[in-house]
PDB file as gemmi writes it, atoms N, CA and C in Angstrom:
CRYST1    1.000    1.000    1.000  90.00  90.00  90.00 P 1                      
ATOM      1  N   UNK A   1      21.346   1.274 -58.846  1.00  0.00           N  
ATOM      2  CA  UNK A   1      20.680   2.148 -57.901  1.00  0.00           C  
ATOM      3  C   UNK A   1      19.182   1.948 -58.043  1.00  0.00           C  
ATOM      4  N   UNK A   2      18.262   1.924 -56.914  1.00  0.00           N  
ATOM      5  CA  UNK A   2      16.920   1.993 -57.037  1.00  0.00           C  
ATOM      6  C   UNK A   2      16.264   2.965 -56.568  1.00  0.00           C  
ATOM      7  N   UNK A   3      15.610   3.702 -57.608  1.00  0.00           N  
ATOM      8  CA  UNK A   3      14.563   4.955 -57.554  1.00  0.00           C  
ATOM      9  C   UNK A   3      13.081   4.232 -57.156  1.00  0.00           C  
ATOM     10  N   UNK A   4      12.908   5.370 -56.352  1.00  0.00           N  
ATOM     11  CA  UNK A   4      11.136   5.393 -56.176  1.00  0.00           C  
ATOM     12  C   UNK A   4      10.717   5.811 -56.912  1.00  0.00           C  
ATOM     13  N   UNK A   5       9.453   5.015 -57.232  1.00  0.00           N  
ATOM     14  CA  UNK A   5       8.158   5.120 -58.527  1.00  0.00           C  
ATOM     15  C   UNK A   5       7.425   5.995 -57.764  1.00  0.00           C  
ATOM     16  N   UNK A   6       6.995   7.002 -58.201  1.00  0.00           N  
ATOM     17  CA  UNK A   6       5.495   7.899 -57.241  1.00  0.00           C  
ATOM     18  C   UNK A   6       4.426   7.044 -57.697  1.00  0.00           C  
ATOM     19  N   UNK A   7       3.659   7.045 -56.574  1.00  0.00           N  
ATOM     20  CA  UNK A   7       2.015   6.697 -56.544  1.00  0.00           C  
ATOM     21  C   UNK A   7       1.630   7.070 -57.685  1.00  0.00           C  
ATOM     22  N   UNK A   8       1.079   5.671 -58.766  1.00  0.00           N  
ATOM     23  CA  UNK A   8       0.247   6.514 -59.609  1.00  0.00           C  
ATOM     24  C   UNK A   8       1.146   5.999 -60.735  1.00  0.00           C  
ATOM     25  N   UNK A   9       2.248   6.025 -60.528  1.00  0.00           N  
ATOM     26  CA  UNK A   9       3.158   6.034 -61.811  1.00  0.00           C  
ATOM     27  C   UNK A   9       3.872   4.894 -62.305  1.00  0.00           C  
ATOM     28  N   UNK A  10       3.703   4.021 -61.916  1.00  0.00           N  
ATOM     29  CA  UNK A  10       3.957   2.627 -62.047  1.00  0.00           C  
ATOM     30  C   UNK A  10       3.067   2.265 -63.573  1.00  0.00           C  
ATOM     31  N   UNK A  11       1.682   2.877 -63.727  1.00  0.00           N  
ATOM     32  CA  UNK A  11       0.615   2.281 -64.740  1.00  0.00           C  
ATOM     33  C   UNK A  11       1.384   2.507 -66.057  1.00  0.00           C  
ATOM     34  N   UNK A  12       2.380   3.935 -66.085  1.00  0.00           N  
ATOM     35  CA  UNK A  12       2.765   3.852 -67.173  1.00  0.00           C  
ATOM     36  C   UNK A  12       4.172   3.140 -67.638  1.00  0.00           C  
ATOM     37  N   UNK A  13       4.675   2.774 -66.615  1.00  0.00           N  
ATOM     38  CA  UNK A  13       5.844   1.360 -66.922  1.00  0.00           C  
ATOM     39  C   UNK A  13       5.187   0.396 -67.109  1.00  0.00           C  
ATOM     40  N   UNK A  14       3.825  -0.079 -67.242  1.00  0.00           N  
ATOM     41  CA  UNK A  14       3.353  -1.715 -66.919  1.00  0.00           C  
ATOM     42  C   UNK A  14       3.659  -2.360 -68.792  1.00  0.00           C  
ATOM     43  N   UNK A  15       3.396  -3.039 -68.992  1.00  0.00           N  
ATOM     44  CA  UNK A  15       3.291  -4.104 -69.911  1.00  0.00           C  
ATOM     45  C   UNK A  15       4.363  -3.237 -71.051  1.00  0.00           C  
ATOM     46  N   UNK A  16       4.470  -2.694 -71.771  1.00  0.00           N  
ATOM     47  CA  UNK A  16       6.191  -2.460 -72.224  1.00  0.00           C  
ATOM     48  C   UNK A  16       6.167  -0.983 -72.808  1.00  0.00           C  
ATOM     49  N   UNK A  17       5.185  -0.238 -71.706  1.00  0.00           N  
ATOM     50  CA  UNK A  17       5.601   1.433 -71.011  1.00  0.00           C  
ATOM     51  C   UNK A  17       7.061   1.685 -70.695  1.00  0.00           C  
ATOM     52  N   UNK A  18       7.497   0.591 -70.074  1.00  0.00           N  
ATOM     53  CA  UNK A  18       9.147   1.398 -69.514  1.00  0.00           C  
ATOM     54  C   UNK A  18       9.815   0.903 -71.101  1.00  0.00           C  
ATOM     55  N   UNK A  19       9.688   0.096 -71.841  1.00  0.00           N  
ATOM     56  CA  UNK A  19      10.392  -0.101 -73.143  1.00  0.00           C  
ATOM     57  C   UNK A  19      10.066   1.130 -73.732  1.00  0.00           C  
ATOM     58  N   UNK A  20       8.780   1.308 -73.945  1.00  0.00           N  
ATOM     59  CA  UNK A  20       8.896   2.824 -74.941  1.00  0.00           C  
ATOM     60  C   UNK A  20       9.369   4.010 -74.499  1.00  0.00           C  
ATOM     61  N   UNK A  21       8.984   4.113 -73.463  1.00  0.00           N  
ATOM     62  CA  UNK A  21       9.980   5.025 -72.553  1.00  0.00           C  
ATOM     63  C   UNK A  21      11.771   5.194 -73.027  1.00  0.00           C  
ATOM     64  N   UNK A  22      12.368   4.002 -72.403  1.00  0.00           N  
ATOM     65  CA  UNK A  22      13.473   3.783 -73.310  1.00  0.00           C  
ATOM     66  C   UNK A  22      13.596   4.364 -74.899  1.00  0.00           C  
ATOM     67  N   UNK A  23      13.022   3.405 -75.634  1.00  0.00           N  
ATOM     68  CA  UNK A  23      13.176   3.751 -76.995  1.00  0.00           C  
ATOM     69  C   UNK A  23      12.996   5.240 -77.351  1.00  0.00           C  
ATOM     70  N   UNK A  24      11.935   5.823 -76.771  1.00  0.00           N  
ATOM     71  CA  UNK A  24      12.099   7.262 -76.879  1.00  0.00           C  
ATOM     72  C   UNK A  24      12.875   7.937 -76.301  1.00  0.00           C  
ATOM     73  N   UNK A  25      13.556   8.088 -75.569  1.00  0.00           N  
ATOM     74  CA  UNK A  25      14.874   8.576 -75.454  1.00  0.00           C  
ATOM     75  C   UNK A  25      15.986   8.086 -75.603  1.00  0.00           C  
ATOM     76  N   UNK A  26      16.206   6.378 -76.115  1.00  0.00           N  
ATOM     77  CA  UNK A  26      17.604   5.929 -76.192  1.00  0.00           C  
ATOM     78  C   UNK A  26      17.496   5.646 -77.771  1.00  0.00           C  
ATOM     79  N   UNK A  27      16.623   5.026 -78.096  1.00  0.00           N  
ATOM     80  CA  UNK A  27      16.848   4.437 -79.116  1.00  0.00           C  
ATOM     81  C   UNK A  27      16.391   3.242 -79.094  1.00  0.00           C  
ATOM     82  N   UNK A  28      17.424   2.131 -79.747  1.00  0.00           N  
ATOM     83  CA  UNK A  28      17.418   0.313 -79.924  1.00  0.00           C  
ATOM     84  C   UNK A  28      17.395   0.165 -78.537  1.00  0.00           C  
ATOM     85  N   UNK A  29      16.647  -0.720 -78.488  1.00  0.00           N  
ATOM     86  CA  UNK A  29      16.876  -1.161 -76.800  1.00  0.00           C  
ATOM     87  C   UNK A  29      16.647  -3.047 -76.865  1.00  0.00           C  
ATOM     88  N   UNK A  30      17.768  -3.332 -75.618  1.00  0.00           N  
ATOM     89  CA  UNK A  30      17.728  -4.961 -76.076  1.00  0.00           C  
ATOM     90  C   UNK A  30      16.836  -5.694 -74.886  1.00  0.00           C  
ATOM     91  N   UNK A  31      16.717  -6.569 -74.718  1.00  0.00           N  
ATOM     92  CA  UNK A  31      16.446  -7.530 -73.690  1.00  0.00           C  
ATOM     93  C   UNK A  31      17.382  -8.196 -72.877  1.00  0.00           C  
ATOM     94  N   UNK A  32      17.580  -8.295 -71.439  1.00  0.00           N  
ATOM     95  CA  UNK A  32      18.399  -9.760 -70.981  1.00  0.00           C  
ATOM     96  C   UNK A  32      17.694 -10.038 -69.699  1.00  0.00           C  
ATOM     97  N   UNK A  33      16.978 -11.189 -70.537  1.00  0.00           N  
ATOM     98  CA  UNK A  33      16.409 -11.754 -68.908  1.00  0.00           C  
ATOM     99  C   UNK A  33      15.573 -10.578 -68.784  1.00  0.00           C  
ATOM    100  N   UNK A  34      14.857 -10.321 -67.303  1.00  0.00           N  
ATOM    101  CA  UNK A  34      13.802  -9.006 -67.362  1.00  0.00           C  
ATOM    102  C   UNK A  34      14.697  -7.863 -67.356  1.00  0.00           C  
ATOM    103  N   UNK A  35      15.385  -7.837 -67.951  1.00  0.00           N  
ATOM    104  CA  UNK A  35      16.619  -6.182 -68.024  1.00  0.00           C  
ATOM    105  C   UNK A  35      16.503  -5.809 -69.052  1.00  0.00           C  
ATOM    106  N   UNK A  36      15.821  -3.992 -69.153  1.00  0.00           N  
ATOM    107  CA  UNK A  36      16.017  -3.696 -70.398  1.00  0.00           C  
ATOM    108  C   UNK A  36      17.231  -2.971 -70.637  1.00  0.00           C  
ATOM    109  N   UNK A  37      17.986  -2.980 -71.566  1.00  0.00           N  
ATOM    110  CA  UNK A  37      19.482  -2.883 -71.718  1.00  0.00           C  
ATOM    111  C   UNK A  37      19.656  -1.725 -73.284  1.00  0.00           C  
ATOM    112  N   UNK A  38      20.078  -0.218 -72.784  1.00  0.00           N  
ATOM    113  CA  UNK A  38      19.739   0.724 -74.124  1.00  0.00           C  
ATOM    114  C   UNK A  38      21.828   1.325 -73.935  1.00  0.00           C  
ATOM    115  N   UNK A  39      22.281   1.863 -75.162  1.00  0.00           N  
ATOM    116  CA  UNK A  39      23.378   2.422 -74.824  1.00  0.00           C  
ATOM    117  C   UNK A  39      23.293   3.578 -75.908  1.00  0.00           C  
ATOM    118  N   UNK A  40      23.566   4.832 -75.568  1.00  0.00           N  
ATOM    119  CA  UNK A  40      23.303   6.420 -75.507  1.00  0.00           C  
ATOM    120  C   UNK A  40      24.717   7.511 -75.689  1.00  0.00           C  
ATOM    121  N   UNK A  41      25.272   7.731 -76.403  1.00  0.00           N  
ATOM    122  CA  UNK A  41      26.098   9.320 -76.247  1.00  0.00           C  
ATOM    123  C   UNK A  41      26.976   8.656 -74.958  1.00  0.00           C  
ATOM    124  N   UNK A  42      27.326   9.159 -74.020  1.00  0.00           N  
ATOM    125  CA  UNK A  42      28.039   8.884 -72.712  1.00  0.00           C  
ATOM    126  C   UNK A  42      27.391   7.558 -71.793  1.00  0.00           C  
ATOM    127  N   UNK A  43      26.323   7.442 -72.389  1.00  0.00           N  
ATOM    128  CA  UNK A  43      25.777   6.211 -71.768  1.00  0.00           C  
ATOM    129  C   UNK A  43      26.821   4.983 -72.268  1.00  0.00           C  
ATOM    130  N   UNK A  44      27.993   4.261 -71.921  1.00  0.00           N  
ATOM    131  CA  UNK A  44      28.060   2.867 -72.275  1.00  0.00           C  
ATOM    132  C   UNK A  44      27.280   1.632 -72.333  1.00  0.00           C  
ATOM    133  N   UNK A  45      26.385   1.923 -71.254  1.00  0.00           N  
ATOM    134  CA  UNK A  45      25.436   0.778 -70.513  1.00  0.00           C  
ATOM    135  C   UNK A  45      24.786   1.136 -70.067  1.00  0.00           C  
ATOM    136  N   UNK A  46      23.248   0.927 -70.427  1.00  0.00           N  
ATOM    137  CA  UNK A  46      21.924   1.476 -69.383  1.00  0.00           C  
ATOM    138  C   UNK A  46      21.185   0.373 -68.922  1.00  0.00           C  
ATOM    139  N   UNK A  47      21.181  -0.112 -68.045  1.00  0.00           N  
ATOM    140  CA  UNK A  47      20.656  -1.066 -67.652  1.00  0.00           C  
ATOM    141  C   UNK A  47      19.015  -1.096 -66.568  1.00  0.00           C  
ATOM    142  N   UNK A  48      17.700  -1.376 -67.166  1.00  0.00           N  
ATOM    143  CA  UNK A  48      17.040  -0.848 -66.102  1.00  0.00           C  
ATOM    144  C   UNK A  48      15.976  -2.103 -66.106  1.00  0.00           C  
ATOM    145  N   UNK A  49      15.352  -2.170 -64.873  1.00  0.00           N  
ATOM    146  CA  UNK A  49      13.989  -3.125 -64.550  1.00  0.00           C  
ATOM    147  C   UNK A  49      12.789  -2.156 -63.704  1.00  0.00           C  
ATOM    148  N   UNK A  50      11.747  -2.502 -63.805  1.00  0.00           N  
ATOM    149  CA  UNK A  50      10.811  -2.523 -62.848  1.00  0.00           C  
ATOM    150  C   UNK A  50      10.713  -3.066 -61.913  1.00  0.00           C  
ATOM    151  N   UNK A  51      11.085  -3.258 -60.669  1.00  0.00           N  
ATOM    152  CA  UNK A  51      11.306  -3.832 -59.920  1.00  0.00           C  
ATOM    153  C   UNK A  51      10.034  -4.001 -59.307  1.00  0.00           C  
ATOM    154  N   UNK A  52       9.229  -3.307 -58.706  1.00  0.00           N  
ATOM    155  CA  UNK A  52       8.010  -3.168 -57.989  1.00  0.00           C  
ATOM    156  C   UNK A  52       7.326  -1.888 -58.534  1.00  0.00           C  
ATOM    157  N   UNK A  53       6.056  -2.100 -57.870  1.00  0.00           N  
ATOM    158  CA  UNK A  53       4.999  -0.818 -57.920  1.00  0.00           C  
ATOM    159  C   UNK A  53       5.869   0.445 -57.559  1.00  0.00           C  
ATOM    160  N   UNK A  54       6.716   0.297 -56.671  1.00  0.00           N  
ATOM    161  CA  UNK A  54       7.889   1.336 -56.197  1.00  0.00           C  
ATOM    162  C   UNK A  54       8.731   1.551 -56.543  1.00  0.00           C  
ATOM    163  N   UNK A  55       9.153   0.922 -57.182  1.00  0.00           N  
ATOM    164  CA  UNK A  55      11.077   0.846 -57.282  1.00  0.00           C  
ATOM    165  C   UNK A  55      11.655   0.438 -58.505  1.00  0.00           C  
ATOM    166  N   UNK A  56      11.994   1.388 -59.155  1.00  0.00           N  
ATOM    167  CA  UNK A  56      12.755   1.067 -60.604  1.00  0.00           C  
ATOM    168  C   UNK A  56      14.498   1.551 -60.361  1.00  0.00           C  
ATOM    169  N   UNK A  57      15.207  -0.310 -60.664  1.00  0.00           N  
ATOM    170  CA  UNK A  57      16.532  -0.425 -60.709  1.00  0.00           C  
ATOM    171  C   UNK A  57      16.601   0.073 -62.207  1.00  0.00           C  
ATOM    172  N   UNK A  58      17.966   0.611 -61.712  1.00  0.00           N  
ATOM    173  CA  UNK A  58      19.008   1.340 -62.456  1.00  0.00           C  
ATOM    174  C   UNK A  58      20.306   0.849 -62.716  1.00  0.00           C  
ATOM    175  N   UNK A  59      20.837   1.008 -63.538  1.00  0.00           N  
ATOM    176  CA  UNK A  59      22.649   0.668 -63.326  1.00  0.00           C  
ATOM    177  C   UNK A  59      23.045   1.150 -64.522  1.00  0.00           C  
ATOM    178  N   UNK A  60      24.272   2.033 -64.831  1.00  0.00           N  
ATOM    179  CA  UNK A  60      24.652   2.694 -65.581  1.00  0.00           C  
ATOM    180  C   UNK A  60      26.588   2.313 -65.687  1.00  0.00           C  
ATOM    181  N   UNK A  61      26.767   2.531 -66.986  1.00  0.00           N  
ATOM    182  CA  UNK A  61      28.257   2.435 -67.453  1.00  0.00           C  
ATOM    183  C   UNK A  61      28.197   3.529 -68.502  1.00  0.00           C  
ATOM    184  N   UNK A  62      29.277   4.991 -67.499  1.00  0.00           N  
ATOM    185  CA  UNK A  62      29.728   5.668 -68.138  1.00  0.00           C  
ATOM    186  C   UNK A  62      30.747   5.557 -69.049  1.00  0.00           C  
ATOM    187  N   UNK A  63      30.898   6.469 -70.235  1.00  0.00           N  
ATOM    188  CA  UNK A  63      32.078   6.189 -71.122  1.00  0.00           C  
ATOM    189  C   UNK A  63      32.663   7.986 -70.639  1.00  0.00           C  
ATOM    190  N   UNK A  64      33.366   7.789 -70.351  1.00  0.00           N  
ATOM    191  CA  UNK A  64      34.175   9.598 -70.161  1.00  0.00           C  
ATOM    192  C   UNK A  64      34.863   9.742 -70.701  1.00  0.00           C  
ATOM    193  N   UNK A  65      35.384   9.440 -72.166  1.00  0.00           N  
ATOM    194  CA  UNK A  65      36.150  10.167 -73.158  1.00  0.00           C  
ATOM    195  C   UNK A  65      34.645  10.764 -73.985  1.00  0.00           C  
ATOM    196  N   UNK A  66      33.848  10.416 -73.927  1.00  0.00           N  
ATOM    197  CA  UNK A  66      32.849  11.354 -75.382  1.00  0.00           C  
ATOM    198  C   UNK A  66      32.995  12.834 -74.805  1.00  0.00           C  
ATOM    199  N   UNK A  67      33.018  13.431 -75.919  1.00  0.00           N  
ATOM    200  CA  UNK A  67      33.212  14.883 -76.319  1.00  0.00           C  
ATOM    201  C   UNK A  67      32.037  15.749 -75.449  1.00  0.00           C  
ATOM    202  N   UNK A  68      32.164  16.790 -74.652  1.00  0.00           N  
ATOM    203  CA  UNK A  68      31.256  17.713 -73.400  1.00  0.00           C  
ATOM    204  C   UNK A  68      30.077  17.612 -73.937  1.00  0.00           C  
ATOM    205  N   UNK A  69      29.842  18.431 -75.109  1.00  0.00           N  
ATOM    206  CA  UNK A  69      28.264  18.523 -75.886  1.00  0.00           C  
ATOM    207  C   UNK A  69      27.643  17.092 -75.828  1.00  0.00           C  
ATOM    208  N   UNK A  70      28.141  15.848 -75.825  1.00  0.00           N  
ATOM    209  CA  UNK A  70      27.762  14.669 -76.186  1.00  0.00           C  
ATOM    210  C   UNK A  70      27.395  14.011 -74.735  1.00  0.00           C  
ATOM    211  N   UNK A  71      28.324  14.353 -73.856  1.00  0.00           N  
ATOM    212  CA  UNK A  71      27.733  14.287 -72.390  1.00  0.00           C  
ATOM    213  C   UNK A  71      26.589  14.826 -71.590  1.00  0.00           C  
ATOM    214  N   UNK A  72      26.765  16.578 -72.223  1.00  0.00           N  
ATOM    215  CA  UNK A  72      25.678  17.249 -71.794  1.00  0.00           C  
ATOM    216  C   UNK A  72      24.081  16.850 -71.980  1.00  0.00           C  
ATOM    217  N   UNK A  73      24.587  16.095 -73.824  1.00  0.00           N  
ATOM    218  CA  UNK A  73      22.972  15.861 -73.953  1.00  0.00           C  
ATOM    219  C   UNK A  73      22.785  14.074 -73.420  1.00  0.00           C  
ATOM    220  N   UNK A  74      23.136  13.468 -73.102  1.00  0.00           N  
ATOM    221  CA  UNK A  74      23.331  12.100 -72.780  1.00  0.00           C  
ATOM    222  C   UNK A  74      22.472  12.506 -71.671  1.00  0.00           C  
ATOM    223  N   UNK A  75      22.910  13.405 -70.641  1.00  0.00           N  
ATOM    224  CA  UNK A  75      22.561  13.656 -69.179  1.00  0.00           C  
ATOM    225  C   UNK A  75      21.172  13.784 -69.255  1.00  0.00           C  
ATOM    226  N   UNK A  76      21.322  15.007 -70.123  1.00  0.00           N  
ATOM    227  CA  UNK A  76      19.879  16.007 -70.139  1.00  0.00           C  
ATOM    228  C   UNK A  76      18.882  14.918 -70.777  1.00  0.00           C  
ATOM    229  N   UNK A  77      18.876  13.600 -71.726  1.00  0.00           N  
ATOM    230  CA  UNK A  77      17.917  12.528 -71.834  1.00  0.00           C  
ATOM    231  C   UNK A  77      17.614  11.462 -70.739  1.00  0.00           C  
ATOM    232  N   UNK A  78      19.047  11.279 -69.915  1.00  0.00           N  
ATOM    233  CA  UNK A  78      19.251  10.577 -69.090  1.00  0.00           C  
ATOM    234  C   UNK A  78      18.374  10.880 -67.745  1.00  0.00           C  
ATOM    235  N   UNK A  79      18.474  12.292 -67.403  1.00  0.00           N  
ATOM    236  CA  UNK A  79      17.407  13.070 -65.996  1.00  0.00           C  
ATOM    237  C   UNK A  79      15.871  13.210 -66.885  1.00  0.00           C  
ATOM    238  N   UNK A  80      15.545  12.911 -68.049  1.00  0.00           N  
ATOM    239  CA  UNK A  80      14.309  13.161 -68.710  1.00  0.00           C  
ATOM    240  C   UNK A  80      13.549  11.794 -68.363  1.00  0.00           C  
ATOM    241  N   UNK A  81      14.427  10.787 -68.924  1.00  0.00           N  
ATOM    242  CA  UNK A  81      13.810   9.741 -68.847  1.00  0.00           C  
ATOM    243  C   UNK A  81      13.543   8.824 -67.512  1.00  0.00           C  
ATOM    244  N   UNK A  82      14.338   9.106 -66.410  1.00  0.00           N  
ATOM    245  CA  UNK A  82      14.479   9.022 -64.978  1.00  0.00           C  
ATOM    246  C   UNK A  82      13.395   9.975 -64.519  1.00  0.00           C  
ATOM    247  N   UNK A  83      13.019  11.320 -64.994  1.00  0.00           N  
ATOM    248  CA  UNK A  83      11.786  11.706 -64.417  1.00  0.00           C  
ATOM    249  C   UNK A  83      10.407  11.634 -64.682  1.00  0.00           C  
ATOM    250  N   UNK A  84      10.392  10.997 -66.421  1.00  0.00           N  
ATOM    251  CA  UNK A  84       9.117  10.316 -66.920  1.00  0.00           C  
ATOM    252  C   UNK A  84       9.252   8.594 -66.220  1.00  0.00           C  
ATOM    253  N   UNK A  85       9.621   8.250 -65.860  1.00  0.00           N  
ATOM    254  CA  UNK A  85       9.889   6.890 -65.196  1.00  0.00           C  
ATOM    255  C   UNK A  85       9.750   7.079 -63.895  1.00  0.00           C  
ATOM    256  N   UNK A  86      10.353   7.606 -63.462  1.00  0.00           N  
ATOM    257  CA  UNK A  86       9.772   7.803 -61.591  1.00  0.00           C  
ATOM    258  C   UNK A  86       8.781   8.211 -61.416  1.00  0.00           C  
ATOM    259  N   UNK A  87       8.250   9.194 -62.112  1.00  0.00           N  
ATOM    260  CA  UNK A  87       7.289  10.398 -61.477  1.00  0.00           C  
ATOM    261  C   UNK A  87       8.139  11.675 -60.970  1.00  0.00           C  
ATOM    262  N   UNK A  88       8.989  11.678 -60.791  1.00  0.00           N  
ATOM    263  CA  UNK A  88       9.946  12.473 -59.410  1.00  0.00           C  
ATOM    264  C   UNK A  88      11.039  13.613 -60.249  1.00  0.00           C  
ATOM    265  N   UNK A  89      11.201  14.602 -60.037  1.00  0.00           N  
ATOM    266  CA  UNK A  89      12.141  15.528 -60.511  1.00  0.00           C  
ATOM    267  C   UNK A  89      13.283  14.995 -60.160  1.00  0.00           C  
ATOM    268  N   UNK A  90      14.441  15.785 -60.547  1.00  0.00           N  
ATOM    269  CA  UNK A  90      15.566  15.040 -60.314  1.00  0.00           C  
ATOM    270  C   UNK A  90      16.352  15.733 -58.929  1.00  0.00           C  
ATOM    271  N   UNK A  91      15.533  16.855 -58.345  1.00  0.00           N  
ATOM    272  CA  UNK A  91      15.455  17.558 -57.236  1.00  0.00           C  
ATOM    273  C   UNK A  91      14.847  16.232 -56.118  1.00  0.00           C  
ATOM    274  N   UNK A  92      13.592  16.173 -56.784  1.00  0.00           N  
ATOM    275  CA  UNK A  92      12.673  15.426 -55.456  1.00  0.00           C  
ATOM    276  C   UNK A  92      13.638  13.709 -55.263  1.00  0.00           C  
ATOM    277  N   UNK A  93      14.213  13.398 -56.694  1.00  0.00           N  
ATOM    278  CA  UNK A  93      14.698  12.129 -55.955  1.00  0.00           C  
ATOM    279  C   UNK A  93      16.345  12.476 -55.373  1.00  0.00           C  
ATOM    280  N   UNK A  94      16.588  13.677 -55.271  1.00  0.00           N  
ATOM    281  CA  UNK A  94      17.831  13.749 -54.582  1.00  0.00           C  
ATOM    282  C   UNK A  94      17.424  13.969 -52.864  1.00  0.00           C  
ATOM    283  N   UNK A  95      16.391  14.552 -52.439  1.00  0.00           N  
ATOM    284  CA  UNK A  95      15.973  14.543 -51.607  1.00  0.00           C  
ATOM    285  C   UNK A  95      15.604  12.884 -51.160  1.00  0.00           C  
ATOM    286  N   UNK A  96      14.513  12.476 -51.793  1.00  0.00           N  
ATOM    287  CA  UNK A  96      14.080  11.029 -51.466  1.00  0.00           C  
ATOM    288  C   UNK A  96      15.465   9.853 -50.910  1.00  0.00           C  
ATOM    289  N   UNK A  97      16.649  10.167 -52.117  1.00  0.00           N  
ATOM    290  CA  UNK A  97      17.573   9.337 -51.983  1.00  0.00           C  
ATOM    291  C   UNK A  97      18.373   9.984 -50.177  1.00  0.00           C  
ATOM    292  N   UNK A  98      18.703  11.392 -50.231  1.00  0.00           N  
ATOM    293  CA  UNK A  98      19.253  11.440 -49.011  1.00  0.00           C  
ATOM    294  C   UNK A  98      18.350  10.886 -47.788  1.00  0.00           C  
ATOM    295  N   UNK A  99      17.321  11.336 -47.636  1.00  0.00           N  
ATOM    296  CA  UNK A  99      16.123  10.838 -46.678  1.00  0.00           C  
ATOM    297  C   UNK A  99      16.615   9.282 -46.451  1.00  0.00           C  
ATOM    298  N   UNK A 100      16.553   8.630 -47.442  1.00  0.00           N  
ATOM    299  CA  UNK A 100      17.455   6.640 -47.096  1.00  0.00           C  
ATOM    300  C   UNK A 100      17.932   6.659 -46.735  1.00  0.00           C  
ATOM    301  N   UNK A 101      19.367   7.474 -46.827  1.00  0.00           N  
ATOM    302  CA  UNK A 101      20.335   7.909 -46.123  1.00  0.00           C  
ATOM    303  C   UNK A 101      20.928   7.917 -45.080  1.00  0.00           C  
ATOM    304  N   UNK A 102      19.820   9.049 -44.901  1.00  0.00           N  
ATOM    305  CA  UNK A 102      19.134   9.208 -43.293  1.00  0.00           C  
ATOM    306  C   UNK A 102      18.928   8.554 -42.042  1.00  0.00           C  
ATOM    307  N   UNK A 103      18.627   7.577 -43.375  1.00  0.00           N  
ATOM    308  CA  UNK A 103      17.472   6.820 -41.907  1.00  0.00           C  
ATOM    309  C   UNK A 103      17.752   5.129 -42.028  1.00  0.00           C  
ATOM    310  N   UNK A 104      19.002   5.011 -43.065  1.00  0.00           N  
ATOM    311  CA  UNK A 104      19.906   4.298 -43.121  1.00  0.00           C  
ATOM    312  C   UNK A 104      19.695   2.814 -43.636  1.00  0.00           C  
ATOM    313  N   UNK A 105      18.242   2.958 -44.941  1.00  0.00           N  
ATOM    314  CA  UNK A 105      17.867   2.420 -45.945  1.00  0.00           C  
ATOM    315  C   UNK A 105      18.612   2.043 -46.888  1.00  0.00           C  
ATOM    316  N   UNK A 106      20.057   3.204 -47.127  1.00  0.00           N  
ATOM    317  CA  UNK A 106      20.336   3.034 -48.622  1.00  0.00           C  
ATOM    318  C   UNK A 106      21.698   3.144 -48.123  1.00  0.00           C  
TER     319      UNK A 106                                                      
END                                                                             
């Protein structure tokens, strides 16, 4: 999936901002090719790039046997680090994403 970067917020993904980003909320984080690649609690697979000044890809592999508490907090790092990375609440990119939708972008 690809999220919009807000204006402005790209400076702090540049040169290996979105890695620490990662590491502070996942942990070990690997490399493949320009993919940074972290795995988390319910996270199996986190897969993310910078794509542009705009647009940070996503791709995720849930595991749904981990235990509720272990999901809950997976999430609650998972919408943290998606909103220090976008710029965007996890309100404003549900809006942003329907708006594509919409108008038949996405």
């Amino acid at each position: 999936m690809d999220y919009d970067i807000k204006k402005g917020n790209y400076a702090k993904l540049e040169g290996d901002g979105l890695k620490q980003m990662m590491e502070e909320a996942f942990g070990k984080i690997t490399t493949e090719g320009d993919l940074l690649v972290a795995s988390y609690g319910a996270l199996a697979r986190l897969e993310v790039k910078a794509v542009s000044k705009t647009v940070l890809y996503v791709a995720t592999k849930m595991d749904p046997k981990v235990p509720e508490p272990v999901a809950v907090d997976t999430m609650k790092k998972y919408y943290g680090f998606l909103e220090k990375a976008t710029g965007f609440t996890t309100k404003e990119r549900g809006k942003r994403a329907q708006a594509k939708v919409k108008k038949g972008d996405a």
